[in-house]
N, C-alpha and C positions, 0 to 999 in steps of 0.2 A: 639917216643912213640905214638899210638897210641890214639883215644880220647876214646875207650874204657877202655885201660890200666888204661889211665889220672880218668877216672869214676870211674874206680875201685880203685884204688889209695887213691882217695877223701873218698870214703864208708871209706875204710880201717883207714884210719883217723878220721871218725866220732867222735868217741870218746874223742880226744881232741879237734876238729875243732866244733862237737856239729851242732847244727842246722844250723849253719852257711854251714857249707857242705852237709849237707843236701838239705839246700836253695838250692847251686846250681845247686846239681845232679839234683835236682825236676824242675827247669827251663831247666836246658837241656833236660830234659825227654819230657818236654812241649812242645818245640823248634821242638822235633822228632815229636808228632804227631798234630802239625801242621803241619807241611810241607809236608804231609801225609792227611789232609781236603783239597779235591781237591774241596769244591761247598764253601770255605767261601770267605767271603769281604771282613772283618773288622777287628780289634783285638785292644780290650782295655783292659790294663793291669793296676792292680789296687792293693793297698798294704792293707793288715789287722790293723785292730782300726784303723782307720783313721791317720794311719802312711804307705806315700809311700815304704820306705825302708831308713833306720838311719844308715844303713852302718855297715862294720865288724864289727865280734867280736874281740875284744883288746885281749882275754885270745887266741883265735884262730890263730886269727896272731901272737903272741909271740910264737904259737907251733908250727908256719911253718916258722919262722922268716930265713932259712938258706937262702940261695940263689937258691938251686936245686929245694926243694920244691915249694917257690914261682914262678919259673918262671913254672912246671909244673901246679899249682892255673889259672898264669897269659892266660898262652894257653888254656888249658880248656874253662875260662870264655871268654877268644878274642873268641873261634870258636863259642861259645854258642851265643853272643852276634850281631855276624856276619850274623851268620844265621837266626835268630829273625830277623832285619834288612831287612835280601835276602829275606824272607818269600812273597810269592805273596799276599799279606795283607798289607790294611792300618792301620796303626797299631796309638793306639793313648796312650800316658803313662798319666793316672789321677794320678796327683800331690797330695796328703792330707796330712797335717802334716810337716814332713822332709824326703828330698831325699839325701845323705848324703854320700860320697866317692864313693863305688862301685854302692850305688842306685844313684846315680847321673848318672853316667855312662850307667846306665841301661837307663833313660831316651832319653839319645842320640841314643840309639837302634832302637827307635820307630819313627815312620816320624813325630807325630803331641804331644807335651806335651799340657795338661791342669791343669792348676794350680788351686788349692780351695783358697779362701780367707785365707791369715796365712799362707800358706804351703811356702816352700822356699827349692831351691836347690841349694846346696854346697858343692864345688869341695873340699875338706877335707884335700885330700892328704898329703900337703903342712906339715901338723901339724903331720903326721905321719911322715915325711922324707921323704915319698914319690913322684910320680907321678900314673897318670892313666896310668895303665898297662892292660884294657881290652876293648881298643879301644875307650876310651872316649875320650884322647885327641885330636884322629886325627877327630874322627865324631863331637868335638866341633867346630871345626875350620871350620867345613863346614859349620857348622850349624848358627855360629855366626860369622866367620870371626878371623882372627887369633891375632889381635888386643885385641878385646871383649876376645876373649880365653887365650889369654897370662893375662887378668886383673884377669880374674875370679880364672884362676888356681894359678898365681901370689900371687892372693892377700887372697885368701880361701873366693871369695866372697859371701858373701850371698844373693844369686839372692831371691828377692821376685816377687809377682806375676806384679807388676807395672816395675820393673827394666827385668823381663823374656820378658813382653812385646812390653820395650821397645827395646833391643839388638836382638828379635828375637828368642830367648829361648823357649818361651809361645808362645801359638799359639791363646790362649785364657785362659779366666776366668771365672771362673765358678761362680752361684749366689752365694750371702753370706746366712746364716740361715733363715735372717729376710726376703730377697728377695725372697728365693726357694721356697715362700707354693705351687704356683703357678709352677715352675719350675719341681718339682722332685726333687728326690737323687741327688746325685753327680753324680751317676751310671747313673742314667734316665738323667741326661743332657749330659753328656758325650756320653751317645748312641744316645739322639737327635743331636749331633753336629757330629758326626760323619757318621751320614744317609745322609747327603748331598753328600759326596761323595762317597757312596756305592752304594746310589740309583743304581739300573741296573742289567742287569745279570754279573753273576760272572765271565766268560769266559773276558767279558769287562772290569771290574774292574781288573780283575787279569792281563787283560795285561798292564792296566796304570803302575799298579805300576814295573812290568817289565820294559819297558823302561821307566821309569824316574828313577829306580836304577840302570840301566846299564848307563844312560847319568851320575847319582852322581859317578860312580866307574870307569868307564871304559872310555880308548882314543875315540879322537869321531870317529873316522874311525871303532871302534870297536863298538862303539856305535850306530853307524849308523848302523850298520852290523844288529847289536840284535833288533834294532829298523825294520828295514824291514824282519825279519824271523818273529818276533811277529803280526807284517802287516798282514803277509800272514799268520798264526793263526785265525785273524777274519774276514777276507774279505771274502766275503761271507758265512760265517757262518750265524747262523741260527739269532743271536741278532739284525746282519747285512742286510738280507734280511726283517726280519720284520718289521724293522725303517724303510727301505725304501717303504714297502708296506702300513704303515700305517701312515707316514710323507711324506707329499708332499713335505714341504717346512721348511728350519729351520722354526724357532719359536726365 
């Protein structure tokens, strides 16, 4: 089946699935025109009322509960989530609130999580009968080591912002209320932490994150591969001629 079909599949189900299928069409749709901004850097993805994403709906999933259905849900969200991921974008998921079964998952999507004070993410599954079925468990294990990932999923843990930071979940934390007057939103600290590594033309940034997602995905011989076709992308380009006409010498 196609991921069209799969789309339309999902709409046609709205009705019982409700905004829960909606959600996802609406991120796939996102997914498309992204990958489609050929001049962006950065992508920080960020959840409404200061709730990341609290995870399915219980009525939703009891109306897809067969097994054809689901694994149709399951592919959908793997390719949506995959490609988010692929996207030439650093991509960062602001934690606020709870991030909760499939939002949990959604976080492993993104290269860099940041957590708010309070907020906690929690692999759920477990409580449903389930596992991660949209690519969260294998991006956990990269992410945190398959140790930390068998605990987390194992155990339904509830990673807070101190325990994300210390296994490597959290990439950082963000000020608490009383700390931000000084800071900004969540938003404004979240886009200042994330300009450090966008700084630059976009041609440059976009190929960082190229090959360091083909060295996460791909054998190194293939990685090596995609790492020197990307080389020859900006060597001499124009980002590349100007550093060198207006840097003598590192710094």
């Amino acid at each position: 089946m196609t991921l069209c079909a799969l789309r339309q599949q999902l709409l046609r189900g709205s009705s019982c699935c409700g905004a829960w299928a909606s959600m996802m069409v609406d991120l796939e749709e996102r997914v498309t025109q992204l990958e489609e901004w050929t001049d962006g850097k950065g992508l920080i993805i960020q959840g409404a009322a200061e709730t990341f994403c609290s995870g399915s709906d219980l009525n939703a999933v009891r109306a897809i509960s067969n097994p054809q259905d689901g694994m149709k849900m399951c592919m959908f969200m793997q390719s949506a989530l995959t490609r988010l991921l692929r996207l030439p974008l650093i991509s960062v998921a602001l934690v606020e609130g709870k991030a909760l079964g499939g939002g949990a998952e959604l976080t492993t999507a993104c290269d860099f999580r940041l957590m708010a004070s309070g907020s906690v993410i929690q692999f759920v599954h477990k409580h449903m009968g389930l596992v991660p079925g949209w690519g969260g468990a294998a991006r956990l294990v990269r992410i945190v080591g398959s140790q930390n990932a068998l605990k987390l999923l194992g155990g339904a843990v509830k990673v807070d912002s101190e325990l994300g930071l210390h296994i490597g979940l959290a990439d950082g934390v963000l000020e608490s209320d009383q700390e931000a007057k000084d800071a900004g939103t969540p938003l404004q600290q979240a886009e200042n932490w994330l300009s450090r590594y966008t700084k630059g033309p976009a041609p440059v940034i976009q190929a960082v994150k190229k090959v360091v997602q083909s060295g996460r995905e791909l054998p190194l011989s293939e990685a090596l591969r995609t790492e020197k076709e990307v080389f020859g992308t900006v060597w001499g380009g124009a980002a590349n001629l100007q550093a060198l006409a207006s840097k003598p010498k590192h710094k």
